[in-house]
N, C-alpha and C positions, 0 to 999 in steps of 0.2 A: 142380204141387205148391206149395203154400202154405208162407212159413215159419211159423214156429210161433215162436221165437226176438224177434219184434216181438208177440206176442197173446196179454195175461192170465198174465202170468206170477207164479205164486203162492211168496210168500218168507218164511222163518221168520225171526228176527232177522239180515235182511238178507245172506239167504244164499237161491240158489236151489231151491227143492224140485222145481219144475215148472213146468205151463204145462195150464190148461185146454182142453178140446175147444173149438179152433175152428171151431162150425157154430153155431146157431142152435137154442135146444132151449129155446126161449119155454115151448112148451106142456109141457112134462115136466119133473121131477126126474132131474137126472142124479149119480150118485154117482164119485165120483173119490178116489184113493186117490196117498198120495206118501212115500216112504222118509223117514225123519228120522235122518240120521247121530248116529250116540253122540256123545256130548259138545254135542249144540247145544242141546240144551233146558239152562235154566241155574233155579236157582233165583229164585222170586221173579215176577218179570215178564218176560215174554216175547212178541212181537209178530209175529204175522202177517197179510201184507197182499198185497195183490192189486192188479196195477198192471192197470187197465184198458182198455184200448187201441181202435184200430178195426182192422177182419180185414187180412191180410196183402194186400195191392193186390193178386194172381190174385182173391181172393174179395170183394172190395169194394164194396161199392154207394156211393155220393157222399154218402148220406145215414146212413146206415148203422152207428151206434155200437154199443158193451157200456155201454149207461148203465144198463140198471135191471138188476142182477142182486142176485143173493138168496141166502142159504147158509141155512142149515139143520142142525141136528144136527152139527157140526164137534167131534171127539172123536181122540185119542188112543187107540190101540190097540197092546198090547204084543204084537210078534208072535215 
């Protein structure tokens, strides 16, 4: 089992939402979805960001980075 807890962990104004699939999904779009507790979104400006990392050492290769990743349609949805 790999942690997940060290790999891609996505945060709204410095708070954490979650953590990206750690596999390798080069060739496809993968969609990902993450709870936003009431009261975090604040008026104004608000920042979310994605700490980048290399896979969890069980899955590691030496050379092995999250250098090029890509988002796509990133949207808010009232559920």
């Amino acid at each position: 089992m790999h942690n997940l807890a060290q790999t891609n962990a996505v945060r709204l104004n410095d708070q954490l939402l979650g953590y990206l699939p750690a596999r390798d999904n080069a060739p496809t779009w993968v969609s990902v979805a993450f709870p936003v507790p009431a009261g975090l979104l604040r008026p104004g400006y608000n920042e979310l960001t994605v700490e980048v990392s290399r896979l969890a050492p069980d899955y590691q290769k030496s050379d092995f980075t999250w250098g090029d990743v890509q988002f796509r349609r990133i949207r808010l949805e009232r559920r």
